[in-house]
NUTORMI-786486 format. One record per residue: residue number from 1; x negated, y, z of N, C-alpha, C, CB in turn. Coordinates in nm, 2 decimals. Glycine has a CB too. Layout:
<pts>
+-----+--------+--------+--------+--------+--------+--------+--------+--------+--------+--------+--------+--------+
! num !     nu !     nv !     nw !    cau !    cav !    caw !     cu !     cv !     cw !    cbu !    cbv !    cbw !
+-----+--------+--------+--------+--------+--------+--------+--------+--------+--------+--------+--------+--------+
! NUM !      X !      Y !      Z !      X !      Y !      Z !      X !      Y !      Z !      X !      Y !      Z !
...
+-----+--------+--------+--------+--------+--------+--------+--------+--------+--------+--------+--------+--------+
</pts>
This chain:
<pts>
+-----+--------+--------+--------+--------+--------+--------+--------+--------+--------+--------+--------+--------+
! num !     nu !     nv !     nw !    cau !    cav !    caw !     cu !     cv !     cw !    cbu !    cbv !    cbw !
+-----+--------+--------+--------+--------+--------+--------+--------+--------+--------+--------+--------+--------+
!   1 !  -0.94 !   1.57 !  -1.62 !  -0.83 !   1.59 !  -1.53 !  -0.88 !   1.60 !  -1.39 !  -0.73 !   1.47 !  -1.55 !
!   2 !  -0.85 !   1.69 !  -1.28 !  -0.83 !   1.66 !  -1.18 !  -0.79 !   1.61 !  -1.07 !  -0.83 !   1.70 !  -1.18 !
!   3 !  -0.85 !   1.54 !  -1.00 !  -0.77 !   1.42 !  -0.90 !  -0.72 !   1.51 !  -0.84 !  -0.86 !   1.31 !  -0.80 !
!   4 !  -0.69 !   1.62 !  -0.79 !  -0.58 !   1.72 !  -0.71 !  -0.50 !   1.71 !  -0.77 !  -0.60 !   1.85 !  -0.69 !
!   5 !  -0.44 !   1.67 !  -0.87 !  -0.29 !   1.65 !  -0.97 !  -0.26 !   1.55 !  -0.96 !  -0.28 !   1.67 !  -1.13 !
!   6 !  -0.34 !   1.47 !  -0.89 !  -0.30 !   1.28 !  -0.92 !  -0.25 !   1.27 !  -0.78 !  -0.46 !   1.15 !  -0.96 !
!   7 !  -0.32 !   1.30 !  -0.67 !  -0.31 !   1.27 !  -0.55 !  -0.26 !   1.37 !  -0.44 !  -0.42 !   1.24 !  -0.52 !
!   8 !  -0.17 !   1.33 !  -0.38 !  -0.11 !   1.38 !  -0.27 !  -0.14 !   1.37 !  -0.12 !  -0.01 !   1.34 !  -0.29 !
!   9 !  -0.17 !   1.44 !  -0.03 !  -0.19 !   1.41 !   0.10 !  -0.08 !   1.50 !   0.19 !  -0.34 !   1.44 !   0.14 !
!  10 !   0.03 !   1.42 !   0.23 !   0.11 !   1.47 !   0.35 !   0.15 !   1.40 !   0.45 !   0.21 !   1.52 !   0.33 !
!  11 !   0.11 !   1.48 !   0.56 !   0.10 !   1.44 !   0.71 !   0.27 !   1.35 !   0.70 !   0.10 !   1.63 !   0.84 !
!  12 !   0.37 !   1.38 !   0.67 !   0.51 !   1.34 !   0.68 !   0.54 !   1.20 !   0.61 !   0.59 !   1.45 !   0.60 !
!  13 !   0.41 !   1.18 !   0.52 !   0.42 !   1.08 !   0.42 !   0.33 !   0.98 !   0.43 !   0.41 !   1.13 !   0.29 !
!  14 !   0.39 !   0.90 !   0.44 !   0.27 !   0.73 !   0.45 !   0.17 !   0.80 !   0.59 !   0.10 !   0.70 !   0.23 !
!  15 !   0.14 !   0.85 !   0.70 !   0.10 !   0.89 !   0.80 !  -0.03 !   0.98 !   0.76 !   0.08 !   0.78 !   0.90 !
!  16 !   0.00 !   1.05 !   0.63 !  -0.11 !   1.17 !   0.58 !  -0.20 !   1.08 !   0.47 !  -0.22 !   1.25 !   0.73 !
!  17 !  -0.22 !   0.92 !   0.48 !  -0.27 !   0.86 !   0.37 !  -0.28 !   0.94 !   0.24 !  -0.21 !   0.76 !   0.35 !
!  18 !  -0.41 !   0.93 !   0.16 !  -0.38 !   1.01 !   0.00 !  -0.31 !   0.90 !  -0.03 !  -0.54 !   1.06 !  -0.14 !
!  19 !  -0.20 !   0.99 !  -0.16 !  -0.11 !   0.88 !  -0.21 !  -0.11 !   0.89 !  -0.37 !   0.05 !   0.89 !  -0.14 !
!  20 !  -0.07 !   0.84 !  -0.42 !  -0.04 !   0.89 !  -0.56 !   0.05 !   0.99 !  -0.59 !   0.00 !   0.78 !  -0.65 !
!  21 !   0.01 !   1.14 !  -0.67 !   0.15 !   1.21 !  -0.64 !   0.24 !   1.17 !  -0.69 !   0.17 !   1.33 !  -0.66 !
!  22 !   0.37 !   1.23 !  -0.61 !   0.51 !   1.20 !  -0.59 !   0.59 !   1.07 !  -0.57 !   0.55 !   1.24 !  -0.68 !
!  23 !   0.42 !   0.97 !  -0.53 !   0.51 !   0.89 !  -0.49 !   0.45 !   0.84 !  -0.35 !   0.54 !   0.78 !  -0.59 !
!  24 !   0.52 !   0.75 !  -0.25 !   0.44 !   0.72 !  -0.16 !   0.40 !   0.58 !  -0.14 !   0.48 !   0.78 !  -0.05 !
!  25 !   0.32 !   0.61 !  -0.30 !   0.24 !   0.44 !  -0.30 !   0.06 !   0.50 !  -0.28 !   0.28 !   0.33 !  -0.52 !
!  26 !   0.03 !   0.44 !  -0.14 !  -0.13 !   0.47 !  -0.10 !  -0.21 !   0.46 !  -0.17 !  -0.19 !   0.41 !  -0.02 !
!  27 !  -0.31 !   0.58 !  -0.21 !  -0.42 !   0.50 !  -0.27 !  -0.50 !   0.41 !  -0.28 !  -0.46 !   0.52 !  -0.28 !
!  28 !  -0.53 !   0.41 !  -0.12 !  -0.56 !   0.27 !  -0.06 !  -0.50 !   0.14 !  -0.10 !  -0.53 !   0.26 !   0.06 !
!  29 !  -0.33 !   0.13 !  -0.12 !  -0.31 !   0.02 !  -0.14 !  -0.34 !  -0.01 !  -0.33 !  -0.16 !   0.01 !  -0.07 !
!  30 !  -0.37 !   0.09 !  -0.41 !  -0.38 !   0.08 !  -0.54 !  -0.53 !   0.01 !  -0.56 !  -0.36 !   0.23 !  -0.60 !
!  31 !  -0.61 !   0.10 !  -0.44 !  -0.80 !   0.03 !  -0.44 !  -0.76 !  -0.16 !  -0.41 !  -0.95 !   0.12 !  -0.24 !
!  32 !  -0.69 !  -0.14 !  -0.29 !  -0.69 !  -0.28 !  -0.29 !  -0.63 !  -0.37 !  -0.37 !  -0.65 !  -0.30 !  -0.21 !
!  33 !  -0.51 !  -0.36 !  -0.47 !  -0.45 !  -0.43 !  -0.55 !  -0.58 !  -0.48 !  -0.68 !  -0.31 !  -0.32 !  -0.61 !
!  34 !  -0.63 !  -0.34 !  -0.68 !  -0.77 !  -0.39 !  -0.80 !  -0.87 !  -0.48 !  -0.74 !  -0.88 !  -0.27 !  -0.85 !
!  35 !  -0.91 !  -0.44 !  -0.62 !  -1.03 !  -0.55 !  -0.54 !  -0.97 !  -0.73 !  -0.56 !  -1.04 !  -0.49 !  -0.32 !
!  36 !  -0.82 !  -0.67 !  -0.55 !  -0.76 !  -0.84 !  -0.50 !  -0.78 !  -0.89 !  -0.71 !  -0.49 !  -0.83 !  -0.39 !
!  37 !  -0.76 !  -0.83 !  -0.78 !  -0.77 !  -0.88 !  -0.93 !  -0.71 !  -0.84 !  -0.99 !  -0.76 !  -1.00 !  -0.97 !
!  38 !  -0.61 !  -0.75 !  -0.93 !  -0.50 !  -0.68 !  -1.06 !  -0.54 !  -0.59 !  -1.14 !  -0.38 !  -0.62 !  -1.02 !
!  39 !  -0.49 !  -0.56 !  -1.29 !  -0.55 !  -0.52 !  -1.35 !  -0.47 !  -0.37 !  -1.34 !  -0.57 !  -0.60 !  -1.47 !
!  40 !  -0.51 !  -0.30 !  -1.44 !  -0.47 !  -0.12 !  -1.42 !  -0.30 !  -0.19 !  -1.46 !  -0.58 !   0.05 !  -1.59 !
!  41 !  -0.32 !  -0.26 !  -1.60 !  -0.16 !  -0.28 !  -1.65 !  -0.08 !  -0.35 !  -1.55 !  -0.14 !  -0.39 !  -1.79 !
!  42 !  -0.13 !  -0.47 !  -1.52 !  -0.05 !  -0.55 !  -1.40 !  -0.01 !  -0.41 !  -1.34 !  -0.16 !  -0.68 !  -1.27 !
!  43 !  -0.05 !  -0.35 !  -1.24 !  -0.02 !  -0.24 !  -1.15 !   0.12 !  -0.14 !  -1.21 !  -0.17 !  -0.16 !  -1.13 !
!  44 !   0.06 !  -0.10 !  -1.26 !   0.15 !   0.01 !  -1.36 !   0.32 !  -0.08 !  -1.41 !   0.03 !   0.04 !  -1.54 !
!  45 !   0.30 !  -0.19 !  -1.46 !   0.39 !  -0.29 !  -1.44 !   0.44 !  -0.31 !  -1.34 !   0.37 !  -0.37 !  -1.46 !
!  46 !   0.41 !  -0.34 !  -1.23 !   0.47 !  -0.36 !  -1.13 !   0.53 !  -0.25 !  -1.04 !   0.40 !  -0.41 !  -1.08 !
!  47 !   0.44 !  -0.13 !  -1.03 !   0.52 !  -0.03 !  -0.96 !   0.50 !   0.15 !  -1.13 !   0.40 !   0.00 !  -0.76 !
!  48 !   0.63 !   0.13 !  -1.17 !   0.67 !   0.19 !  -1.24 !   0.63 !   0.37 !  -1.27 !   0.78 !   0.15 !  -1.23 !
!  49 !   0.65 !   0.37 !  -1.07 !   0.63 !   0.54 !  -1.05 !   0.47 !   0.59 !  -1.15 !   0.61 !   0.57 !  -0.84 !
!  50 !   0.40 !   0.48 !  -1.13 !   0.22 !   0.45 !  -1.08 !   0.22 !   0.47 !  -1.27 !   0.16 !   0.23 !  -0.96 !
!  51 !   0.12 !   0.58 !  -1.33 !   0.12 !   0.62 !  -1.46 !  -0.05 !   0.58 !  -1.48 !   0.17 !   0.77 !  -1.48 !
!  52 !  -0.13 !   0.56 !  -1.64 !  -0.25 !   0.57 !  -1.70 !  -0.29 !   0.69 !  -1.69 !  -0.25 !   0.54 !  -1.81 !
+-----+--------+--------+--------+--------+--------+--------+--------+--------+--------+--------+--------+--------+
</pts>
């Protein structure tokens, strides 16, 4: 798969942050949710948009 299908970057959105596409959950904040211990499922659970 290509990360160009996964990720989005617009100036309008989250202040141009890559985001996950179509939604404007940061990827940044996804790296950090894992660093902090959450797992791929926790995540995906929690924010619904956010797919495997």
């Amino acid at each position: 798969m290509d990360w160009r299908e996964r990720i989005s970057v617009d100036p309008g959105i989250r202040f141009g942050k890559a985001c996950v596409g179509g939604t404007r959950i940061a990827v940044a904040d996804v790296l950090g949710w894992l660093s902090a211990g959450m797992t791929a499922e926790e995540i995906v659970a929690e924010y619904p948009p956010i797919t495997r």
